[in-house]
Structure formats: structure tokens, C-alpha cells
C-alpha positions in Angstrom: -7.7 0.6 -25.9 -7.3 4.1 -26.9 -8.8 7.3 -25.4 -8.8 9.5 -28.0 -9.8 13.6 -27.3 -12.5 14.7 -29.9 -13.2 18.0 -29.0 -9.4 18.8 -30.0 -7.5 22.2 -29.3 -7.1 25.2 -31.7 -3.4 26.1 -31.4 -3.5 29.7 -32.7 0.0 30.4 -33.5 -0.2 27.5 -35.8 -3.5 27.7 -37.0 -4.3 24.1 -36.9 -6.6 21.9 -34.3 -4.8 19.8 -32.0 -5.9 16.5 -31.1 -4.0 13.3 -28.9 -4.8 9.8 -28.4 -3.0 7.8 -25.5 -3.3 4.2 -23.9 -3.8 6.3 -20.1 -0.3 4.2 -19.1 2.1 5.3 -17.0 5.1 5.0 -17.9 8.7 5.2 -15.8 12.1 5.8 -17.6 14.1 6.0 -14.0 14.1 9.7 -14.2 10.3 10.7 -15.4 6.9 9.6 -14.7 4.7 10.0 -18.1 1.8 8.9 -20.5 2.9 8.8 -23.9 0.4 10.4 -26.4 0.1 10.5 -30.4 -0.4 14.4 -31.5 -2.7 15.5 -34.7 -2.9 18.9 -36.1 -6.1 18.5 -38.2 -6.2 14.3 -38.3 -2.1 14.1 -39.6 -0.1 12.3 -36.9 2.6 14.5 -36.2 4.2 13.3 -33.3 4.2 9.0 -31.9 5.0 8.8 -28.4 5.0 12.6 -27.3 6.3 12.1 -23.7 3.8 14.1 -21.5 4.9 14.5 -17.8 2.5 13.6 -15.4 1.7 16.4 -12.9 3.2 16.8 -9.9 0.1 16.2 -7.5 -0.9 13.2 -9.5 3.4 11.8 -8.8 2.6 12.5 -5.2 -1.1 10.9 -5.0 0.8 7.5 -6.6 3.3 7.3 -4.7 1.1 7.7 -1.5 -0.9 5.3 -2.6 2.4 2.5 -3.2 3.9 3.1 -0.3 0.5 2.4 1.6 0.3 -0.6 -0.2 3.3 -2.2 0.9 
């Protein structure tokens, strides 16, 4: 299922409205922790799979919660 962001995100140097819709995975490539988002500027997909990190603080809070759980 898709969580898509409707209020979108007026990018003023390009004069357009940004919107992203990602499946919320995380994702692991052996070097970076990310959820991979589509990216509209006004509805037209301009970027599949757009690589966005996860945070920091959210990397620590998972891997917290892993190594409790083993």
C-alpha cells in the first residue's frame, strides 16, 4: 500500500509543488539505511525510487530495538 503526501511542498526555486509517495519500507543496501520514495512536481513523476536516508535517531532507535530482540 502506498502512503502518498497530499498537502505537497512548494519548492520555490523551482516553482513547482512537490509531492512523494513511498511503501514506508526500509530498505538496506550494506552501506545505507533508506525508504525509497516516487517524487512529483505538480502530479508528473519525476523521480522512481529516490533513495531517502533514514535519520540518524531513527538508525539508532532500530538497531536498539534488534539487538534487544535477539
Amino acid at each position: 500500500m502506498q502512503d502518498v503526501r497530499q498537502e505537497g511542498q512548494l519548492i520555490q526555486g523551482l516553482a513547482v509543488i512537490e509531492t512523494t509517495e513511498s511503501d514506508n519500507v526500509l530498505r538496506w543496501d550494506g552501506e545505507m539505511l533508506y525508504v525509497e520514495h516516487d517524487v512529483y512536481h505538480n502530479g508528473q513523476l519525476v523521480h522512481r525510487k529516490y533513495r531517502r536516508r533514514v535519520t540518524a535517531d531513527v538508525a539508532r532507535t532500530l538497531l536498539t530495538t534488534v539487538a534487544k530482540a535477539s
